[in-house]
N, C-alpha and C positions, 0 to 999 in steps of 0.2 A: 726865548722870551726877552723882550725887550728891559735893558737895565731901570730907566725908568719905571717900569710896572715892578719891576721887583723890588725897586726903592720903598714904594706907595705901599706894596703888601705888607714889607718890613718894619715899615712905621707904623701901619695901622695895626699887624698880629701883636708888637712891642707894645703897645697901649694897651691892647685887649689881656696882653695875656700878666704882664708885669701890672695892674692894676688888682688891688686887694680885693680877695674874694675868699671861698673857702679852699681853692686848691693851693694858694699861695700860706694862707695862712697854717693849712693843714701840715705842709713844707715845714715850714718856720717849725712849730709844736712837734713835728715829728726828728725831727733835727735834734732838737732839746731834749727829748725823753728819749731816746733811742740812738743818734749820732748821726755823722754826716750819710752814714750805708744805710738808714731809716729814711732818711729827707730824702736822698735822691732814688730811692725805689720807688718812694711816693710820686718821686717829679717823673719817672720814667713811664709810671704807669699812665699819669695824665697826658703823657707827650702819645705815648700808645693809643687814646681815647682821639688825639686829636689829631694823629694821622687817617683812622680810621675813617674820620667824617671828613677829612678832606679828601680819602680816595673814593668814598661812595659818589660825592658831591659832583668828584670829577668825571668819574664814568654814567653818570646819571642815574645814580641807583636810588636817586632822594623819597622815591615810592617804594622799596623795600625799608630803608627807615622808618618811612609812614605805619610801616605794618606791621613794624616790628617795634611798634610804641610802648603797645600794652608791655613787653619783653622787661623792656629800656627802664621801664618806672618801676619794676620787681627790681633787677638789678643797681638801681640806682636808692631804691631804698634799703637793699643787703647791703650795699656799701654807708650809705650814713647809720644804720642800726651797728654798724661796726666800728666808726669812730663813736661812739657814744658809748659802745663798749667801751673801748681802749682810754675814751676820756676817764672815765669811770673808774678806771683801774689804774688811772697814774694819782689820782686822789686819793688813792689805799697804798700805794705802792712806795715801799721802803728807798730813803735817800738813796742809803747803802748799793741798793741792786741797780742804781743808775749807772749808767760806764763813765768814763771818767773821756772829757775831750775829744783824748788821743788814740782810747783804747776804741770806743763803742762795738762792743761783744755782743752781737746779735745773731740770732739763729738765722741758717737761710729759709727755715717754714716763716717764720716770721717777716722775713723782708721777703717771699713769696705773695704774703697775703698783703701786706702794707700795697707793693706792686698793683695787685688783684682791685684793691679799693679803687687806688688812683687813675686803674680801666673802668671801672663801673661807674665811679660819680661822674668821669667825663663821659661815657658811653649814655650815660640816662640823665646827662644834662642837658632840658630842654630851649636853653638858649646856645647849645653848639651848633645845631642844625640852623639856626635863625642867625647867628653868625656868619657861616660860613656861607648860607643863599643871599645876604646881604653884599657880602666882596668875591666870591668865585665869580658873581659873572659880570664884572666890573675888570677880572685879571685873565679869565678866561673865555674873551671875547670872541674868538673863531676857535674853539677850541683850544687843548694843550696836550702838547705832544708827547713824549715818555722823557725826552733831553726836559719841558717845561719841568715837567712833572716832581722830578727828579729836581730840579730847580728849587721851586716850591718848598718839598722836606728838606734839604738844604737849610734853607729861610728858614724855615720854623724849627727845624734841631737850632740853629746858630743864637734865637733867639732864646727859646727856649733854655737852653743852657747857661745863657747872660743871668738868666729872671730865677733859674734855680739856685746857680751858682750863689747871688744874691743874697737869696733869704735864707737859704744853709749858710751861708755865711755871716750875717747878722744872727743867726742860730748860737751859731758857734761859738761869737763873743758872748750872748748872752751866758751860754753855759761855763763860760768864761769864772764868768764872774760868781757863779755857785761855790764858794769855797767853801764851805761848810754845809752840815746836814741839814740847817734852819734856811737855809737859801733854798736851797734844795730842792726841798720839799713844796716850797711856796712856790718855786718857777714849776713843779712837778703841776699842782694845784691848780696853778692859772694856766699851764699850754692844756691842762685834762680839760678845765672850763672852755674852751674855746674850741677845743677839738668837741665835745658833747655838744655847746652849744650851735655849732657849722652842723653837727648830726641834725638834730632840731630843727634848725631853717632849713635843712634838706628835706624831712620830712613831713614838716609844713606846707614845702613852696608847690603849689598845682600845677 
């Protein structure tokens, strides 16, 4: 694949995927109450979600998508009734039991399921498919080969990793600066509000 087209991808996946929505922000919030092993289970599960629909996209499978719609919107509402949970329960949830920066003490069932969400929301979110039929066939003009292919994820891990790195990182400071239980609780408060409320617009949006 021509470097040129891979330039063009780069740029335009960098815009799509580093621009504020619920998976970045879910990032950031999960980061905060859980640590850097919470943000980036979240970020892997959404990278999961969106190799998927780029390898259906590529072998032409965008009619098993179609049909597996009904599926997609079960799954994608299991995953926002899940942050609405977890929003829920960092509003109850004792300063105390937050991990501390450097420690974040998380179960692996737990950074499991965190994973599990960040496949679903991106699996049953109905602007990936319309993403991805907007520039696959703008980058895969005669085809792409398995070397393209392989190109492709490439691009989007590289990215990907910049945009998680990112907001676990701006996470990070913020939890920074929790030094006491009265911070705490208030950063616990507003990433639970944000995390319920992205559940909400998940299961609003048609």
């Amino acid at each position: 694949m021509q470097a040129s087209t891979l330039f063009a991808f780069a740029l335009t996946f960098l815009v799509f995927a580093a621009s504020p929505g619920p998976d970045n922000f879910t990032i950031f919030t999960r980061t905060i109450s859980g640590g850097l092993k919470a943000g980036i289970a979240y970020g892997l599960g959404t990278v999961t979600g969106i190799l998927i629909f780029l390898t259906l996209g590529l072998a032409g499978l965008s009619y098993a998508a179609q049909s597996l719609a009904p599926y997609m919107v079960f799954i994608r509402f299991a995953g926002a009734i899940y942050l609405i949970w977890m929003g829920v329960s960092l509003w109850f949830a004792s300063p105390a039991a937050t991990p501390a920066p450097g420690a974040a003490r998380i179960s692996r069932s737990s950074l499991l399921k965190t994973y599990a969400t960040g496949v679903a929301l991106n699996i049953g979110n109905p602007k990936m498919p319309l993403f991805y039929l907007a520039i696959l066939p703008n980058v895969a003009v005669s085809g792409v080969s398995v070397t393209g292919y392989v190109e492709l994820v490439a691009v989007i891990l590289a990215v990907e990793a910049l945009v998680i790195g990112v907001y676990a990182g701006l996470a990070l400071k913020a939890r920074a600066l929790a030094a006491n239980a009265t911070v705490m609780r208030r950063m616990n408060r507003a990433a639970g509000t944000i995390m319920a409320a992205t559940g909400v617009a998940i299961l609003s949006n048609r």
